[in-house]
N, C-alpha and C positions, 0 to 999 in steps of 0.2 A: 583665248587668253589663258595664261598659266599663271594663277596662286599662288604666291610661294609664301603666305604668311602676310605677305604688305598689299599694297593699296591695287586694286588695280584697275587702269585707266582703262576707258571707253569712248573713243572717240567717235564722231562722224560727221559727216558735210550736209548742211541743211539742204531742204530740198528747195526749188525756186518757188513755188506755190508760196502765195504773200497771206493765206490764209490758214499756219498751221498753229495754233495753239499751245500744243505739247509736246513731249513727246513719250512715248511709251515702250521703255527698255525691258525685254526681260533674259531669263538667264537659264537654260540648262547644266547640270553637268554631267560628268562624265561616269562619276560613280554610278548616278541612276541613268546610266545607256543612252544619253543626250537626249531624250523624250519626255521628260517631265519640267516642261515649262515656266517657269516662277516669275510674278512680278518682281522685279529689282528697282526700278523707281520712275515713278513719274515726272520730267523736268519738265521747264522752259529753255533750256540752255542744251549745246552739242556737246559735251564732256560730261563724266563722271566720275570719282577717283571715291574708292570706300577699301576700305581692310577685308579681305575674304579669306576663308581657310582655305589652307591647302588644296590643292586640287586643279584641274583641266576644264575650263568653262568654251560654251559657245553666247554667244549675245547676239539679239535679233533688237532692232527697232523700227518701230512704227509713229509714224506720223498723226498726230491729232488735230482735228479741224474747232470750230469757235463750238460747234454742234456734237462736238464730242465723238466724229464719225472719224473712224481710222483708215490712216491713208495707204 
């Protein structure tokens, strides 16, 4: 996803599993060589729209169960 000052959306498709809890976004970027990791938010919901600066982003997300075990 590419920052240009405004929101930028995060979409994805639940998984079938009728046991996930959360879910667990986070966010690399590009200026620190897409390796340093960062929480970006923990939802209940498949979308997320926030204002980011500038810049070249990857997003990874993970599945959380009732037990807190990631999927």
């Amino acid at each position: 996803a590419r920052g240009l000052g405004a929101d930028i959306d995060v979409r994805w498709t639940a998984p079938p599993d009728t046991d996930v809890a959360a879910y667990l976004v986070e966010y690399a970027a590009e200026h620190a060589g897409f390796d340093d990791w960062q929480e970006f938010e923990e939802t209940s919901d498949t979308q997320i729209q926030r204002a980011m600066p500038n810049g070249t982003y990857r997003f990874r997300v993970a599945a959380v169960d009732a037990s807190g075990n990631l999927g």
